[in-house]
MIDO-819770 format. One record per atom (N, C-alpha, C): residue in one letter; chain; y, z, x. Coordinates in steps of 0.02 Angstrom, whole numbers, plus 50000, padded with zeros to 5 digits. Layout:
# residues N
  resn  chain      Y      Z      X
     a      A      Y      Z      X
...
# end
This chain:
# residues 261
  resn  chain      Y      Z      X
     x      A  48961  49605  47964
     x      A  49000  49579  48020
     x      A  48952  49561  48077
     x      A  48965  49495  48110
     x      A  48928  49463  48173
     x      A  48942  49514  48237
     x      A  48889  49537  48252
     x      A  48882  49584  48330
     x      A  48882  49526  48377
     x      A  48920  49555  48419
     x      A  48936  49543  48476
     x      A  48911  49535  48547
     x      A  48859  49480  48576
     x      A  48794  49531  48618
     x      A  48852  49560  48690
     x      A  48842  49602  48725
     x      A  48876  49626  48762
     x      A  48884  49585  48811
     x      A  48841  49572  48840
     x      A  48854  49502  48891
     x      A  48881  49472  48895
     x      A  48895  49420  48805
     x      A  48931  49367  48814
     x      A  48995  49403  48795
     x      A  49011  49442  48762
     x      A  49063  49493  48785
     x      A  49100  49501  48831
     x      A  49045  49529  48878
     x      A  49099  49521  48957
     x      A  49106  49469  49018
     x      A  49074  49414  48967
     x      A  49101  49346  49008
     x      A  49149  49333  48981
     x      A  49161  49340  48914
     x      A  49226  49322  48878
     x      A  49275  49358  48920
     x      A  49293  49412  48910
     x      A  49329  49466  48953
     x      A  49349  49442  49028
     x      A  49280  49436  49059
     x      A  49305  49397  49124
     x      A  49357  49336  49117
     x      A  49317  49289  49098
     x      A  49361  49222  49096
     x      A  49409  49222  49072
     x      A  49426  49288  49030
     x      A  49504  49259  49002
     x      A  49555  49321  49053
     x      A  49535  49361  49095
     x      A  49559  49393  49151
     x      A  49557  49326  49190
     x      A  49494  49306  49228
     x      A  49507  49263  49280
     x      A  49571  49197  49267
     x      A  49564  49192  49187
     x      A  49610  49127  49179
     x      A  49687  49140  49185
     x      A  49701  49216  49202
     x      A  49774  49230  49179
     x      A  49791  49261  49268
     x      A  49731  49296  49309
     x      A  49746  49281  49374
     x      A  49777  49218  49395
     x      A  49738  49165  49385
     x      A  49728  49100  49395
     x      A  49812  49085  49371
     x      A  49827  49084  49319
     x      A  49892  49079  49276
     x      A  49967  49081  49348
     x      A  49950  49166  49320
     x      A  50002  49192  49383
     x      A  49995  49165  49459
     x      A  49936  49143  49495
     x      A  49933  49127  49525
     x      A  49969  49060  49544
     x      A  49960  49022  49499
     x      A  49986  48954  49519
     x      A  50055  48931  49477
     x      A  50079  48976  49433
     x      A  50152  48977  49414
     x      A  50185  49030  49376
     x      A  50160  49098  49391
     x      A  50194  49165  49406
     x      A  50200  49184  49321
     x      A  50241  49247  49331
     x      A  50240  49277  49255
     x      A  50284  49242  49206
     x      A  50320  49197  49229
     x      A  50365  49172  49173
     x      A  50345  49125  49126
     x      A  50274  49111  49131
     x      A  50246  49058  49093
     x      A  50190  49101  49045
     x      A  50198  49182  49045
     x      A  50160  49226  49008
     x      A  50205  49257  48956
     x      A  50181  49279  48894
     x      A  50223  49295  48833
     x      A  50224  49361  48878
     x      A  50252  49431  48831
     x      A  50254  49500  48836
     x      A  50172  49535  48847
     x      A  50154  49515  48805
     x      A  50093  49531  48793
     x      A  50041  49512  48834
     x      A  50026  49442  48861
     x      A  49982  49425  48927
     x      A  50008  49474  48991
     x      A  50087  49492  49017
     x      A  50090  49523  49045
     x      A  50088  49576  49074
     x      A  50079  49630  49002
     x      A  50041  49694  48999
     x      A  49977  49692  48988
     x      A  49929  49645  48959
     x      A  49885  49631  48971
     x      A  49872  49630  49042
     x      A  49882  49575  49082
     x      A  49853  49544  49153
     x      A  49879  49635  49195
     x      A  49923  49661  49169
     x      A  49947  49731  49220
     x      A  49901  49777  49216
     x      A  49887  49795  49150
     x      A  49836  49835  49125
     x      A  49763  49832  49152
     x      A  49738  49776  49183
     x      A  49678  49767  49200
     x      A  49693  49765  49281
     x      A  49734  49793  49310
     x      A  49755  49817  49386
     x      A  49706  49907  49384
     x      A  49721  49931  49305
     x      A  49684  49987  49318
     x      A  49626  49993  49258
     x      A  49612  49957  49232
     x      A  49558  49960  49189
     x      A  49527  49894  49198
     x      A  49488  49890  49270
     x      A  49458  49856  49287
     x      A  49380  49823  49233
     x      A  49356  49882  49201
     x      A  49309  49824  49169
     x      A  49299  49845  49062
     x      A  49366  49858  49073
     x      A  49378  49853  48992
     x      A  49431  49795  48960
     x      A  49395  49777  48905
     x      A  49445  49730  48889
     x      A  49519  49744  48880
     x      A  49581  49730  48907
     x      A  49636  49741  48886
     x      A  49675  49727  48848
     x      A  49661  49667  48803
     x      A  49705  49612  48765
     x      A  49706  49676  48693
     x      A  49672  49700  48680
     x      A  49676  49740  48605
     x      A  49734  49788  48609
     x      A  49726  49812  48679
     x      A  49763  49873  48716
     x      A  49836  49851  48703
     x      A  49863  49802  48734
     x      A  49894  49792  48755
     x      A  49926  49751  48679
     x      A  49905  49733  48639
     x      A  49920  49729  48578
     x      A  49950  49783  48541
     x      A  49908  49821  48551
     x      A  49932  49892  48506
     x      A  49994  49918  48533
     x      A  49989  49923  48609
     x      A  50042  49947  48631
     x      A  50117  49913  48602
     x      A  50114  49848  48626
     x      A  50163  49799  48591
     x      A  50181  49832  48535
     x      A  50123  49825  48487
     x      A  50135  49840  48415
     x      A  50211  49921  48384
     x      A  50169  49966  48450
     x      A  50183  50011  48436
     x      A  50253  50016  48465
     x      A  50269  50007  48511
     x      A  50329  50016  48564
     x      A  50367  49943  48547
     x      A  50378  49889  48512
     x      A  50407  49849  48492
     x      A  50407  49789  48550
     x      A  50399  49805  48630
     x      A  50433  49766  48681
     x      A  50385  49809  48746
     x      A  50368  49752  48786
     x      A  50359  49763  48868
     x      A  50388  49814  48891
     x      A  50451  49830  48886
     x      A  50502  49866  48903
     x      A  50494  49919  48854
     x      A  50475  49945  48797
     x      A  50467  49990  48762
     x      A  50418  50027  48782
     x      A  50353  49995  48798
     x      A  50295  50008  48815
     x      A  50323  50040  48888
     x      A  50341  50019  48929
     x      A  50339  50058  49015
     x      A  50389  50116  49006
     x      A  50431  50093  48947
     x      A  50487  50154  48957
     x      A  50465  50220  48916
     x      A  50421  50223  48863
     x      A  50410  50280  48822
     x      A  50370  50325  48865
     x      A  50371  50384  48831
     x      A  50337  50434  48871
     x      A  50294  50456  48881
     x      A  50262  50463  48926
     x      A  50168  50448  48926
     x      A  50139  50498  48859
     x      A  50151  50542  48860
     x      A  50130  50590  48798
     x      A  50126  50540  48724
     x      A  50179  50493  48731
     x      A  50179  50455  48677
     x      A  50135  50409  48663
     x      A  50134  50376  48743
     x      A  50082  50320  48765
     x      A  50028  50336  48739
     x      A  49988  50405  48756
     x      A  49905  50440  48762
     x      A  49908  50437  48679
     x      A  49962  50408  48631
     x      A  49926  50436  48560
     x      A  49893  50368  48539
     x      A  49901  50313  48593
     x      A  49890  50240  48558
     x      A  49820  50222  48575
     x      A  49751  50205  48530
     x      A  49690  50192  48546
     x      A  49695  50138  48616
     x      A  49649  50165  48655
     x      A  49630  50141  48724
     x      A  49671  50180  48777
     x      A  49718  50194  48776
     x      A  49777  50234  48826
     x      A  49763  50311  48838
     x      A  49715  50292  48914
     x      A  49718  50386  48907
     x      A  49755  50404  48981
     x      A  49757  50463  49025
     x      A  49791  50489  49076
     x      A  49808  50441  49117
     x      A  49766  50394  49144
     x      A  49775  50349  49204
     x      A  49807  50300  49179
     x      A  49815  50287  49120
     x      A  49837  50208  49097
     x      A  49924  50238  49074
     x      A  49928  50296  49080
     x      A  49984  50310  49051
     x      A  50043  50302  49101
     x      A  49979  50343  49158
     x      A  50032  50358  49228
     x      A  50063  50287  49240
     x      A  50010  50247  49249
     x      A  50027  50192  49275
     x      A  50073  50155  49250
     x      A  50083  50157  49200
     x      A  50139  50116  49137
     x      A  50185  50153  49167
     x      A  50186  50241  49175
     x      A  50263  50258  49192
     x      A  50282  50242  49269
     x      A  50222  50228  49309
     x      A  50233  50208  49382
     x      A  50261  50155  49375
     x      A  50248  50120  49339
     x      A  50295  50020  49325
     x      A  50360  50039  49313
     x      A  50372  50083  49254
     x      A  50445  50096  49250
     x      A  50490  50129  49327
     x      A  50446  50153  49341
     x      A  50480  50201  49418
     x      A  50474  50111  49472
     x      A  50441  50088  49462
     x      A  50447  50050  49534
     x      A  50493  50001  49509
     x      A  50497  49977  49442
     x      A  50560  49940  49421
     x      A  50609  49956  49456
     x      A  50638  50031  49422
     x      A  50718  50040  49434
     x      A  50696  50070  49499
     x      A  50671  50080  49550
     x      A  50660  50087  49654
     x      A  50694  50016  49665
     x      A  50654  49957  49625
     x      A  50669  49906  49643
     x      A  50733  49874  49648
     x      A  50767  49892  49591
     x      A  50828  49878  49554
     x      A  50882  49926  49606
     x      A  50870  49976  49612
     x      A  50915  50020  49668
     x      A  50908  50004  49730
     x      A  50850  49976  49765
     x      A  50867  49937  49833
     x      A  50899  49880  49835
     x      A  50885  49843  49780
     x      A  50922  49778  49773
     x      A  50991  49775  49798
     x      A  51028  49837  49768
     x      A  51103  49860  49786
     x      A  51132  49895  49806
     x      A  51088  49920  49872
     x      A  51096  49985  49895
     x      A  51133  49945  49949
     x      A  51177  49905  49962
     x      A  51199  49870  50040
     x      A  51286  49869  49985
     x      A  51280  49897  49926
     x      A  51334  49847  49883
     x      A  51385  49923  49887
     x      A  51457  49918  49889
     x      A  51509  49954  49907
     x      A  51524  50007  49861
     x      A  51543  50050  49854
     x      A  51569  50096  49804
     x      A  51663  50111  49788
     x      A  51675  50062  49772
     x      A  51773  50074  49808
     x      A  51829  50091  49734
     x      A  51773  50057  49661
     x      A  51819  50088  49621
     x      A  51775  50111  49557
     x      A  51773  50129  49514
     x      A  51727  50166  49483
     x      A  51690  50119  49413
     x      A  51731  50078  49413
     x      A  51701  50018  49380
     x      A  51631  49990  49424
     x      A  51644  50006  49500
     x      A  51587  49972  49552
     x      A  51532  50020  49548
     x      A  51544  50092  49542
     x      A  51470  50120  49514
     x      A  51451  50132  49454
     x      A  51479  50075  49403
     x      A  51454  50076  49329
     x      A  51433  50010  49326
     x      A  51426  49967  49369
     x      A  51402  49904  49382
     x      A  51339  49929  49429
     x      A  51345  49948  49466
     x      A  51266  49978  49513
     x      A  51224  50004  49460
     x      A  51245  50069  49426
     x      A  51209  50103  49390
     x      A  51176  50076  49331
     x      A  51216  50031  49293
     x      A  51225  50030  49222
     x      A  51137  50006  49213
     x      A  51100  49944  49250
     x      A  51057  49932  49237
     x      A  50980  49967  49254
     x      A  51002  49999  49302
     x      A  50977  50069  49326
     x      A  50937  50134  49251
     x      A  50969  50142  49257
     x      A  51004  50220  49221
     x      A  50985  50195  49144
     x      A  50981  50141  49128
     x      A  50953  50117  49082
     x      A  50873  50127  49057
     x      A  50828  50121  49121
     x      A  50769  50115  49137
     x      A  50724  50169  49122
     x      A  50778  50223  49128
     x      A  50738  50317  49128
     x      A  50717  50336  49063
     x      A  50663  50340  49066
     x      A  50643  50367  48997
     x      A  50633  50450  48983
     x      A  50683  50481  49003
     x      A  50698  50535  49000
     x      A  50777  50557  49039
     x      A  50816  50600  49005
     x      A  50887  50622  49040
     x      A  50876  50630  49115
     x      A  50907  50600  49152
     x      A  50905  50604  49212
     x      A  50993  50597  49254
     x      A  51003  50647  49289
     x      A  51056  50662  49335
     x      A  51070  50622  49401
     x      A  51122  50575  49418
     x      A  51113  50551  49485
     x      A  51186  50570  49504
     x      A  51170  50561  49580
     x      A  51223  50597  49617
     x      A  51234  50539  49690
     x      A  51290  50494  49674
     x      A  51313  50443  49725
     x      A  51348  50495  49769
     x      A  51330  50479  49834
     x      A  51361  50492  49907
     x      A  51381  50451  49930
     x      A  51444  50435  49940
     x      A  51489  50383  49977
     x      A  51520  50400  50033
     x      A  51506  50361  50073
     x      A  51566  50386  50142
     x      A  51627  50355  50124
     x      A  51669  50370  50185
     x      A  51753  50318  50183
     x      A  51772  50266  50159
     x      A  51718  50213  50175
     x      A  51716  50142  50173
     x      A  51692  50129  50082
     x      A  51646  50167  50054
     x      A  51612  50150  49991
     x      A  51553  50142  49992
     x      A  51521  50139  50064
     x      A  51454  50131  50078
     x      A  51396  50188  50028
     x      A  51358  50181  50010
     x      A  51318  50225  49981
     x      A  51268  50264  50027
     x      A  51296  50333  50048
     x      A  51265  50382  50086
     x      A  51174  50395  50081
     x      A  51195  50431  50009
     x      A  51098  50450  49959
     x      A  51133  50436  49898
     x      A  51086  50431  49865
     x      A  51090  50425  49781
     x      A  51036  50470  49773
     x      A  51053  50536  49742
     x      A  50993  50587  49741
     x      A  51005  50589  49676
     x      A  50936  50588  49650
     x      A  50908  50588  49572
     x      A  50859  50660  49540
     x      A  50905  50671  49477
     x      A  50877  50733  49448
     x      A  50843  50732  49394
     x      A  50754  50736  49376
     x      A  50754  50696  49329
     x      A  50748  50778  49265
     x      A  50747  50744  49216
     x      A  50761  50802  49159
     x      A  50700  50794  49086
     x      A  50720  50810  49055
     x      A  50678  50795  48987
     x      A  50704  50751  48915
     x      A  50670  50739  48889
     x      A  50701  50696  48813
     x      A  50761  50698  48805
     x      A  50785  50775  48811
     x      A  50835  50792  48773
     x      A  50902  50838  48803
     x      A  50872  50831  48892
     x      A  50910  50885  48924
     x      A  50906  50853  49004
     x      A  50953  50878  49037
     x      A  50932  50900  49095
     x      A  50968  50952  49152
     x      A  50920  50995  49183
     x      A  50940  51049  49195
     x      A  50972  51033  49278
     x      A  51031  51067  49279
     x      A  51088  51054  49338
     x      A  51084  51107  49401
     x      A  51072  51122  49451
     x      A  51087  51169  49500
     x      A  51126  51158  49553
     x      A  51212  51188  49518
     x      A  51258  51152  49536
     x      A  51265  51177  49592
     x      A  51230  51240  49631
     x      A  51251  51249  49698
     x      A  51182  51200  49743
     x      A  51136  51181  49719
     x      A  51106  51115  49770
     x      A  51128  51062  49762
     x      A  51166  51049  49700
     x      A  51212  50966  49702
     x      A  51257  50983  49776
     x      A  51312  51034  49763
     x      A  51353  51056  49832
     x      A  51323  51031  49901
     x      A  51284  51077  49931
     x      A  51227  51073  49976
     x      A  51207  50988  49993
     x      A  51199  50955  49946
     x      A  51172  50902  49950
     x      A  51237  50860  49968
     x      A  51288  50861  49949
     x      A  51323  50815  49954
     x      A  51374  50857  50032
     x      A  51371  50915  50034
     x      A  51405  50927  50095
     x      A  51356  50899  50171
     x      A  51288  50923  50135
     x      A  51253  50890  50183
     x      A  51241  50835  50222
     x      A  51281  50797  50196
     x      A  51262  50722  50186
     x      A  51347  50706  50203
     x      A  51387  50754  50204
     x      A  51463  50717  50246
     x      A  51476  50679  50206
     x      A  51492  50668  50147
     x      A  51498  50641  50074
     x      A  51585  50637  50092
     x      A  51613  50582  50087
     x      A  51714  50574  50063
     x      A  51695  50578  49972
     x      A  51662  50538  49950
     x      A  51671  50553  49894
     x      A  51635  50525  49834
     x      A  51621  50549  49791
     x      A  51548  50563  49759
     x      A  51582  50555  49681
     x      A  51532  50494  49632
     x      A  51498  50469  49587
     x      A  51452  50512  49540
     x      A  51462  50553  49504
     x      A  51392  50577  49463
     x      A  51380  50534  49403
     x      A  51343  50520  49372
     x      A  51320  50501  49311
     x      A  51259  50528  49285
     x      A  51235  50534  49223
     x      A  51189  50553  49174
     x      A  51187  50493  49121
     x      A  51133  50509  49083
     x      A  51118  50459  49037
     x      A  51093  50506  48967
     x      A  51130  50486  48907
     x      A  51103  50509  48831
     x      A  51044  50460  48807
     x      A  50995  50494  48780
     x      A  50932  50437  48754
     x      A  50948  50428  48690
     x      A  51007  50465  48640
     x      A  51033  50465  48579
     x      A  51088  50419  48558
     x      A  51096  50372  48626
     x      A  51138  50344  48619
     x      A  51226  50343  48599
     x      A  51207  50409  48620
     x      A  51295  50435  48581
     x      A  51319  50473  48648
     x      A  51363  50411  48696
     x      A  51382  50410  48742
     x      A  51462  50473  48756
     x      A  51447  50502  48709
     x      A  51526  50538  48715
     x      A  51489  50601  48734
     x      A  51544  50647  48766
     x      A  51525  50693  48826
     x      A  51526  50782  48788
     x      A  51482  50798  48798
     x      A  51464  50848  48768
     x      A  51498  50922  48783
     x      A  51500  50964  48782
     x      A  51541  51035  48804
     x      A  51529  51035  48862
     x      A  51455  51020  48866
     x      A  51405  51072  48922
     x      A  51446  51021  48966
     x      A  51436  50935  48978
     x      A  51463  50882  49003
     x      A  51530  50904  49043
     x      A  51584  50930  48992
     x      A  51650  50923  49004
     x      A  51643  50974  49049
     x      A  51627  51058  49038
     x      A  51616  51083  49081
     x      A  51586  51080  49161
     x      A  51530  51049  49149
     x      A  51515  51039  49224
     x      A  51562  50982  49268
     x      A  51602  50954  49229
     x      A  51646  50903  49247
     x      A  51690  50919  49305
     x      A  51737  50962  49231
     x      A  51782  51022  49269
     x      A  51755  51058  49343
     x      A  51694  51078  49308
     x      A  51680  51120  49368
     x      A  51657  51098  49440
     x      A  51641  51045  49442
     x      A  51635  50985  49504
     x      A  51697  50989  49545
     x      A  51758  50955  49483
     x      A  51824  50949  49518
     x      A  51842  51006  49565
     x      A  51830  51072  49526
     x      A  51860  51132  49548
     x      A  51807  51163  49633
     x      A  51749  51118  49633
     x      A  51705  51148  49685
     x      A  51732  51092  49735
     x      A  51736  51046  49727
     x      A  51739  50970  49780
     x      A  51819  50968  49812
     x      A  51854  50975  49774
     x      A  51958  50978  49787
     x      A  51951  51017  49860
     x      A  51945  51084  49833
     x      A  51952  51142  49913
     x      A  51912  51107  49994
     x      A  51852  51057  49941
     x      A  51815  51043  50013
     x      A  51842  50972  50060
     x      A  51892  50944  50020
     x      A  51943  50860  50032
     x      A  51873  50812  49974
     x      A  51840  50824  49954
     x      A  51769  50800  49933
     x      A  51828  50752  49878
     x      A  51818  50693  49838
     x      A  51842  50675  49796
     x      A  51809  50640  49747
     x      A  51803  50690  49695
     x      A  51741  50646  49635
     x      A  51784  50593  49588
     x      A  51760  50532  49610
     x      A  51766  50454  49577
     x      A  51768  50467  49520
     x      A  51715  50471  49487
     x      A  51710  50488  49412
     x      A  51636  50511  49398
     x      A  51625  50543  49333
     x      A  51568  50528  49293
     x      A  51563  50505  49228
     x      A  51513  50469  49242
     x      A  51491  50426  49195
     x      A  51411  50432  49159
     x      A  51441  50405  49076
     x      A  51385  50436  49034
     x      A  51359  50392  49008
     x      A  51304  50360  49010
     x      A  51270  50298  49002
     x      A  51228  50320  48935
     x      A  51214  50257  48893
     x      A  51186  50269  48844
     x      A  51111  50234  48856
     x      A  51054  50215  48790
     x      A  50999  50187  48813
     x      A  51001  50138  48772
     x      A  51046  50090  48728
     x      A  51039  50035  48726
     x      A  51085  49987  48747
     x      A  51067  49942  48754
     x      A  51085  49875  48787
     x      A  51171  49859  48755
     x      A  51195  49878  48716
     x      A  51244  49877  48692
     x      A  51288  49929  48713
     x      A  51275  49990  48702
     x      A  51327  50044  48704
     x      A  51369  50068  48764
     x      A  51427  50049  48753
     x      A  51471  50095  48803
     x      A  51450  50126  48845
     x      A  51498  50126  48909
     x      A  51473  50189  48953
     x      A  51538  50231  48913
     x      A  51532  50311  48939
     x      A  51584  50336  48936
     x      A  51592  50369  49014
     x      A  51664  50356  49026
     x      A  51703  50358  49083
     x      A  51748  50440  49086
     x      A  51746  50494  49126
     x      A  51779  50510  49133
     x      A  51859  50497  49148
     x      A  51849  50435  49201
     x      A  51911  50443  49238
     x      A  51958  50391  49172
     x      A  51926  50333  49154
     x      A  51959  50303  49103
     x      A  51978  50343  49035
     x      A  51955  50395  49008
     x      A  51959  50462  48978
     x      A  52036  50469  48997
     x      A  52035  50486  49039
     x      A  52076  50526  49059
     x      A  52099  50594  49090
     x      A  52012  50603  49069
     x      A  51993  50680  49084
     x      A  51988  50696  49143
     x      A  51951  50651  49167
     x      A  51969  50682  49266
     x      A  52016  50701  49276
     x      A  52074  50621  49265
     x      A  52159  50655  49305
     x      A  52173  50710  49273
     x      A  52155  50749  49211
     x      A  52182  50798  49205
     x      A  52166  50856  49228
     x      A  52091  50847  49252
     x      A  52040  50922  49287
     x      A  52086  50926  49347
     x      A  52071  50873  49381
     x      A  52129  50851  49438
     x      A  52177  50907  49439
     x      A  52227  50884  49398
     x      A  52300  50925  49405
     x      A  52285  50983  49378
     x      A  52244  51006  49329
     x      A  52232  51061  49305
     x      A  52213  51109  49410
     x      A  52160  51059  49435
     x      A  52145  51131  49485
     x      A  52208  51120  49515
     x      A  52254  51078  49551
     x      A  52306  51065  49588
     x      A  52355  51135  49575
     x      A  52380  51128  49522
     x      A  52427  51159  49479
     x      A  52378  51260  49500
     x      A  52317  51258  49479
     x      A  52290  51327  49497
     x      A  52296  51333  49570
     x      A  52268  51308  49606
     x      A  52271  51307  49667
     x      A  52344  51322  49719
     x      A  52407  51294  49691
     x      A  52461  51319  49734
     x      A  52487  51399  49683
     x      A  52448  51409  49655
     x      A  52477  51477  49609
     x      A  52466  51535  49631
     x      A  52492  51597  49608
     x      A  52484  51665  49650
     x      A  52424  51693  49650
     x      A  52374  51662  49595
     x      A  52291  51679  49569
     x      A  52255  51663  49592
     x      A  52258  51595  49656
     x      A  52212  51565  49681
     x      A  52199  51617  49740
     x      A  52143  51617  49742
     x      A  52118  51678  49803
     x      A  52058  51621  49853
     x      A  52054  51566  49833
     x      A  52035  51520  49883
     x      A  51926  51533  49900
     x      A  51922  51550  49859
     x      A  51842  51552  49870
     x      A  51809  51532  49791
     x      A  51762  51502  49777
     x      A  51724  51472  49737
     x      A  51653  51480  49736
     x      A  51635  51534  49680
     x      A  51565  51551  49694
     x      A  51528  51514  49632
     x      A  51479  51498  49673
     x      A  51425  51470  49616
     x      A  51374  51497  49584
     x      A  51354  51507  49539
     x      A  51299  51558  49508
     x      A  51257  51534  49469
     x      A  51152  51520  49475
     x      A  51122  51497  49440
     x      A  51124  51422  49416
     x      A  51110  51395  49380
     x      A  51119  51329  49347
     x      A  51157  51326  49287
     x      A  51178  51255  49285
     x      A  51221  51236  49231
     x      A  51185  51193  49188
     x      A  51150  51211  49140
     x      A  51096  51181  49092
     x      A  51149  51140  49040
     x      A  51139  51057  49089
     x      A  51213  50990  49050
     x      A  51151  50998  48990
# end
């Protein structure tokens, strides 16, 4: 096999970086395949290694642009060229995506629960790991905080007396939760239904009124699943209503530890 002298090596390298600056420069990323684009990104932090092989493999491996920023760096570090810094950074792209994507619509109303499965849906998509969010709405539908819980592959862990806290804090009328399955099997789990319930039963006593939650899946196709279209809310609903004017209700609600959804 013909060696390579190093030099002309990293003129090659240069010029085909400088030609794809140059590229974007004078008519932006839409005129770049998947692959020039993680390429030209990749050399933001691997300033004097070639990236085109890199960024091949990655492709190769992760199927899509979007496969590549969304997998999990542990996964990233197994692909030749990808070590700690190149990983972060891939997951920093995914994080400044969906920042991006949530300011975009942070001015946009919250009034029926279809309206925060339209905010979220493309959102919530993005996480490459289970992650918990928690809409704060005032009167109007305005969006208070959107405070985010992030979790693992396969879980994520709940501390339902700082959700409380957070949303009393914040003078919340009424509050949105959603989660996301990476298994794509959008239907709601024990742990799910329970903490459901148990929302209703903490928020009712306070006038607080939870919209719905919603269970997002991770492909582009699948269903959300809806509490309130369920049906299951209105019934937590009347379920506390019905406890609440009864001779058992003793009117205090204690919270204890976390609720591992």
């Amino acid at each position: 096999m013909a060696k390579v002298d190093p030099k002309t090596d990293a003129q090659i390298h240069h010029g085909r970086r400088e030609k794809l600056r140059q590229s974007f420069k004078n008519y932006g990323l839409h005129t770049f395949n998947e692959t020039q684009v993680l390429e030209f990104a990749l050399g933001m932090t691997m300033p004097r290694v070639d990236t085109n092989p890199t960024a091949h493999r990655l492709i190769n491996t992760f199927g899509s642009l979007d496969g590549v920023i969304s997998a999990h760096p542990d996964k990233l570090k197994k692909v030749d060229g990808v070590g700690e810094q190149v990983a972060f950074f891939l997951s920093f792209l995914k994080e400044f995506v969906t920042y991006i994507m949530a300011a975009q619509k942070k001015d946009q109303k919250i009034v029926t629960p279809a309206d925060a499965t339209e905010r979220l849906r493309e959102v919530m998509k993005t996480y490459p790991t289970e992650h918990f969010v928690v809409l704060c709405l005032d009167k109007a539908g305005a969006v208070i905080l959107q405070h985010v819980i992030r979790g693992s592959i396969d879980k994520v862990d709940i501390d339902l007396r700082e959700i409380i806290d957070t949303i009393f804090r914040v003078r919340a009328v009424s509050v949105v939760v959603a989660h996301n399955h990476l298994d794509g099997n959008t239907n709601p789990s024990d742990a799910d239904v329970h903490l459901t319930r148990t929302i209703v039963n903490v928020l009712l006593p306070l006038g607080i009124n939870l919209m719905d939650h919603i269970i997002f899946g991770s492909g582009s196709d699948t269903p959300e699943y809806s509490f309130v279209r369920s049906g299951m809310l209105d019934v937590f609903k009347r379920e506390h209503r019905a406890f609440s004017v009864s001779k058992d209700w003793k009117g205090v609600v204690s919270l204890g530890g976390g609720v591992n959804e």
